[in-house]
C-alpha positions as CSV (number, residue, x, y, z in Angstrom):
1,X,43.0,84.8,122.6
2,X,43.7,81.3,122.9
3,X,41.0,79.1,121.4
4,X,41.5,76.0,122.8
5,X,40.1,76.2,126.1
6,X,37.1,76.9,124.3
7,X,36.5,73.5,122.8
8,X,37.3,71.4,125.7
9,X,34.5,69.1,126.5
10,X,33.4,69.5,129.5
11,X,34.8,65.8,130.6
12,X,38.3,66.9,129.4
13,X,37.5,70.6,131.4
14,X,36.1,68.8,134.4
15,X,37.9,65.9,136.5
16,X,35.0,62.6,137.1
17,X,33.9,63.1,140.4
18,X,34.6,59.7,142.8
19,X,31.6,58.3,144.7
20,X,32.9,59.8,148.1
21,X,33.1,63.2,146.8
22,X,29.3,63.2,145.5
23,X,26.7,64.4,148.3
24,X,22.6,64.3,148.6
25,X,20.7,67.2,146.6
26,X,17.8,67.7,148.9
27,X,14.9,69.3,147.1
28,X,12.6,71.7,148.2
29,X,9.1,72.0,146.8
30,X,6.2,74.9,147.9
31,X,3.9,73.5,149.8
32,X,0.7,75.4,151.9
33,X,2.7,78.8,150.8
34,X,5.7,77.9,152.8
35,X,8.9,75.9,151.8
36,X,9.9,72.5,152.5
37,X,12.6,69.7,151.9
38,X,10.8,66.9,150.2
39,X,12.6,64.3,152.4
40,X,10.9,66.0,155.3
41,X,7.2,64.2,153.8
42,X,5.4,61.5,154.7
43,X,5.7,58.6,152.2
44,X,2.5,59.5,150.9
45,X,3.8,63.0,150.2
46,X,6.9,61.7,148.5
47,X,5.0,59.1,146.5
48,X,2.7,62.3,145.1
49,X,5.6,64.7,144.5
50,X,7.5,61.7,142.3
51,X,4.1,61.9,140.1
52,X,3.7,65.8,139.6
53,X,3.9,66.8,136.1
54,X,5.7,70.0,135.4
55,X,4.0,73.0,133.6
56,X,5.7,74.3,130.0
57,X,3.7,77.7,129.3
58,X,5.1,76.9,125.8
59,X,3.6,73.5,125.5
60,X,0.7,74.6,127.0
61,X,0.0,77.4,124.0
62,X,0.8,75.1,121.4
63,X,-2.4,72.4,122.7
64,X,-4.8,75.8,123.2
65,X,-4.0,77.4,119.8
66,X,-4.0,73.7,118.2
């Protein structure tokens, strides 16, 4: 088995991608039970998806048991 693809960074593994070769990720969030893209919002929208906080079950355990 030949070990040294195995501990190739993933820079060496992986060409740099150029600036023309990158494209928009457009996000989807739930909203009213259905499914939308997040650029489809209004700006007031947008402006409250940037400041949801994300929930960690894990972190959230940790403040209840504390």
């Amino acid at each position: 088995m030949n070990t040294h693809n195995s501990q190739l960074t993933h820079e060496q593994s992986h060409p740099p991608v150029t600036a023309d070769q990158r494209q928009r990720c457009e996000v989807w969030t739930r909203v009213m039970g259905y499914h939308r893209p997040v650029s489809a919002f209004n700006v007031g929208k947008q402006s409250e998806h940037r400041e949801r906080q994300f929930f960690s079950e894990s972190a959230a355990c940790r403040t209840m048991a504390g």
